[in-house]
C-alpha positions as CSV (number, residue, x, y, z in Angstrom):
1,X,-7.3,10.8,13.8
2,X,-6.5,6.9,14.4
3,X,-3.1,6.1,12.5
4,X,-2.2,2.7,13.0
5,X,0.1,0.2,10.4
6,X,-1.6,-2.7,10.5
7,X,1.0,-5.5,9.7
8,X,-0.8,-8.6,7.8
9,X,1.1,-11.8,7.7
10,X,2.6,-12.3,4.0
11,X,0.2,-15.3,3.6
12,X,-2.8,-15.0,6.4
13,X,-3.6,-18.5,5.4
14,X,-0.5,-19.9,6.7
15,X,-0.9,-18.1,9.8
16,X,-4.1,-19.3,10.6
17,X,-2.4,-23.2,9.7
18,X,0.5,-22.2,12.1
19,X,-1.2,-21.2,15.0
20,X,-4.8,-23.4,14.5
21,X,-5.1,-22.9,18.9
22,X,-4.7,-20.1,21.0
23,X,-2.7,-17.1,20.5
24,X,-1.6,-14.2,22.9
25,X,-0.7,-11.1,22.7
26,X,1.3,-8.3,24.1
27,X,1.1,-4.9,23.8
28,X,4.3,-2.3,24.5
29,X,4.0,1.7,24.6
30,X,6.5,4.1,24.4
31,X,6.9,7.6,23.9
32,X,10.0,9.8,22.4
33,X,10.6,13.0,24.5
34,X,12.0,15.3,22.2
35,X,9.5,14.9,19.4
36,X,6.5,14.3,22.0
37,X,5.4,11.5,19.8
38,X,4.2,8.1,21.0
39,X,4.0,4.6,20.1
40,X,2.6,1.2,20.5
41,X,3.6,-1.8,19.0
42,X,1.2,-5.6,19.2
43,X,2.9,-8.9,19.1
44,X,1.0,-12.3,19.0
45,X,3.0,-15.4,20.5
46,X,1.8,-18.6,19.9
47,X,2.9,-22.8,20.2
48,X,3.7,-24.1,16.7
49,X,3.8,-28.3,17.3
50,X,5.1,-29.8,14.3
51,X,6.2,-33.7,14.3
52,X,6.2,-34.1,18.1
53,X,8.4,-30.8,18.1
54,X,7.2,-27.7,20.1
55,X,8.7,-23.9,18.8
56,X,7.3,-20.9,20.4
57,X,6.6,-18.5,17.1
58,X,6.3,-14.9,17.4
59,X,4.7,-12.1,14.8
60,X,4.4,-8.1,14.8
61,X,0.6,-7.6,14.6
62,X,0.7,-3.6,14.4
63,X,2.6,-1.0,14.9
64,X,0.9,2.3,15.5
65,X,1.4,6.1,16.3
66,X,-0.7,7.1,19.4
67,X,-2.2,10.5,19.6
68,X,-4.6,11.3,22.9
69,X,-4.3,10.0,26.2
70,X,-2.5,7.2,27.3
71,X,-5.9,5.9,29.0
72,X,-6.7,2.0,28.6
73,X,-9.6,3.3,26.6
74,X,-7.9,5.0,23.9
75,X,-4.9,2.3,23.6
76,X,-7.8,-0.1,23.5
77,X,-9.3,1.8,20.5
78,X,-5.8,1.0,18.8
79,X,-6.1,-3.3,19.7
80,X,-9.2,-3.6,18.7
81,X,-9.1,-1.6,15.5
């Protein structure tokens, strides 16, 4: 079963005004020991240039539960949901 939160920006369309270019993303995975559980949590970075002024501007994308392997595969399952 594929359990992910998927984390909308309060207001998509200012997202989409904020980051009109390229954004990237990272991806971090981590498991808890005594509970066997795992996690994975996707961040997208981008440039906002507002007025001659650069910020670098960060959002949660998703955080998810991970069941299965820890293949590229299966985490890929997750980023592309």
């Amino acid at each position: 079963m594929l359990v992910c939160c998927l984390i909308t920006l309060a207001v998509e369309a200012d997202f989409d005004e904020a980051a009109p270019g390229r954004v990237s993303t990272t991806i971090d995975g981590w498991s808890v020991p005594t509970t066997k559980r795992s996690f994975l949590g996707i961040t997208g970075h981008w440039i906002d240039v507002t007025e001659q002024q650069w910020a670098l501007k960060s959002e949660v994308l998703a955080f998810c539960a991970v069941s299965g392997q820890h293949s590229g595969e299966n985490l890929g399952r997750y980023f592309f949901r």
